[in-house]
N, C-alpha and C positions, 0 to 999 in steps of 0.2 A: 908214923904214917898217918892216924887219925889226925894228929897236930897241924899235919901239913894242909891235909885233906881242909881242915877246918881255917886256915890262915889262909889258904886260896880262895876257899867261901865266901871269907870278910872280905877279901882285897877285891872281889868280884863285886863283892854287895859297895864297898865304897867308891871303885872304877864308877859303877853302875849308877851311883846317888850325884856322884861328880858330871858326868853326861845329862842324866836329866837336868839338875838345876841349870846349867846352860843352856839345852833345849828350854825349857821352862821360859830363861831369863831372854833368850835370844825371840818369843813370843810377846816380850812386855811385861814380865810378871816379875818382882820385885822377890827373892829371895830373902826371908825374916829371918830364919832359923834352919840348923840343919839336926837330925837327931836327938831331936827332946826326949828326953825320956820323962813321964808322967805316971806315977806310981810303980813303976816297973814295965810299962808298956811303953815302947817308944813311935813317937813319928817321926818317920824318915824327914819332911820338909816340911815348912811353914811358909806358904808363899801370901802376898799379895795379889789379886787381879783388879787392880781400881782400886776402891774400898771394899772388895768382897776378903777374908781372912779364907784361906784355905791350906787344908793338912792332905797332902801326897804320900801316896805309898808307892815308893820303887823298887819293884822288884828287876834283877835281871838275869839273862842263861846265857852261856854258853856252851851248850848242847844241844841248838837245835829246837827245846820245848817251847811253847810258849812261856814268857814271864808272867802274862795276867792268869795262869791255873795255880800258878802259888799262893793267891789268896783266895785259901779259902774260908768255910763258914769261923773255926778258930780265930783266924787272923781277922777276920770281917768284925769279930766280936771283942777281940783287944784293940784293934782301931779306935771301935765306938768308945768305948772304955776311955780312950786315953783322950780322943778331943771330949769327950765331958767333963774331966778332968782337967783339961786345961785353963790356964787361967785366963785367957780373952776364947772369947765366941768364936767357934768355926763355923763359916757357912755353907762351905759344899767339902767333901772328898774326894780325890782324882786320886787318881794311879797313873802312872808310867810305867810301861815295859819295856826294858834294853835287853835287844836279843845282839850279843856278839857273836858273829862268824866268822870263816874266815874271808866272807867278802866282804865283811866291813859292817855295819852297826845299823841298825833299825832302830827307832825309836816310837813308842806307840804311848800316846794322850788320851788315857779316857776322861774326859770329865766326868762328876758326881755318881760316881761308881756306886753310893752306898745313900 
């Protein structure tokens, strides 16, 4: 039952990273990378805006929550973590929210969250 529980999670969190990057891409913003992992912290995407390098974090629910209360101080703090770490400069951090229900998908863009 946990297995399950947890293999819905992922296919929720990958649904969910799948949606944004098109939202994203259907903006103008050039998709680099998806799921870097960087010392054990990963960022969900690596996009372009022009020349600006930016690192996204997508979270998504379907239940109704919001997606942007999933990150919190923790997750705020292995972000930072990982775009330092990485090996080109990131210049700002966004988040996307995917709320699935059942009338159909929401999509929320915050820019420079952090």
């Amino acid at each position: 039952m946990e297995q399950r529980r947890a293999r819905n999670r992922q296919n929720l969190g990958v649904l969910g990273e799948s949606l944004a990057a098109k939202f994203l891409n259907s903006r103008g913003l050039t998709i680099v990378a998806r799921n870097v992992f960087v010392d054990g912290d990963e960022l969900d995407l690596i996009v372009l805006d022009g020349n600006e390098r930016i690192a996204v974090e997508v979270k998504t629910t379907s239940n109704g929550d919001d997606p942007m209360d999933a990150i919190d101080d923790m997750k705020r703090h292995r972000i930072r973590r990982a775009t330092s770490s990485y090996g080109r400069s990131i210049n700002r951090i966004d988040a996307v929210g995917v709320r699935l229900t059942a009338s159909g998908v929401s999509i929320q863009w915050v820019k420079d969250v952090m």
